[in-house]
N, C-alpha and C positions, 0 to 999 in steps of 0.2 A: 477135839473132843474124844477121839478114839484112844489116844492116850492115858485119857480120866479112869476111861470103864477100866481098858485093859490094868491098870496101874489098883482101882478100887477094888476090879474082880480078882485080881495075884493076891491083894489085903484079905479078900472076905476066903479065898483059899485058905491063908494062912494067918487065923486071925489072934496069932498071939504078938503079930509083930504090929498090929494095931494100936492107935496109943488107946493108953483105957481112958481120958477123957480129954474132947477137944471141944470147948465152948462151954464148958461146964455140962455139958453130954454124953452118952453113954457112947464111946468111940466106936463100935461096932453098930448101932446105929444109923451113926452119921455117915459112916463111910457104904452102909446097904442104901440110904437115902440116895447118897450121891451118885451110886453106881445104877440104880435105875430110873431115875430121871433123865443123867446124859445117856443114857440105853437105849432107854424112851424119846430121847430127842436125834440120837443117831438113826433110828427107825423110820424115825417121820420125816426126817430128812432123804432117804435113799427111795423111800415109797413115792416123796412127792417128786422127786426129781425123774425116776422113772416112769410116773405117770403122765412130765410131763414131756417125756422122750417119744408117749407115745398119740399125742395130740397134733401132729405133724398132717402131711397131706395124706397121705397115706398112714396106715398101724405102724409098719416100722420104718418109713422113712427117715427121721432123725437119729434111728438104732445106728442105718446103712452112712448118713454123715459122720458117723462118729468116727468110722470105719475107714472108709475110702474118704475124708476131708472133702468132699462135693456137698452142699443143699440144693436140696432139688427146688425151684422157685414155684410158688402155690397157682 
C-alpha cells in the first residue's frame, strides 16, 4: 500500500501528468481520493500494530523481542 500513496502523492505533486478523466471522473479527484484513504489506512495500520507492541508483560517488552529475538514468557 505504501507504494499507492507514494505513487498518488508524486501524481498530485505533479498533476499535469494525471490522466484528466478516469471513470468518467475528474482525474485529480480520484487520484486525491485514493491517496488519502490508503494514507489513512497506512496509519491505522502502524498505530494498531504499535499499540499492540505494547500490550506485552511489561510497556516495552515485545519493543525488547523484536530486538534481541527472545519473548519473555508472561
Amino acid at each position: 500500500m505504501v507504494p499507492v500513496v507514494f505513487l498518488t502523492g508524486w501524481a498530485l505533486l505533479y498533476p499535469e501528468m494525471v490522466l484528466a478523466k478516469i471513470m468518467g471522473g475528474d482525474g485529480l479527484k480520484i487520484n486525491d481520493f485514493i491517496h488519502v484513504i490508503v494514507g489513512f489506512l497506512v496509519s491505522f495500520f502502524l498505530f494498531v500494530h504499535v499499540y499492540f507492541c505494547t500490550i506485552g508483560a511489561t510497556f516495552v517488552s515485545n519493543f525488547k523481542s523484536m530486538v534481541n529475538g527472545y519473548h519473555e514468557p508472561h
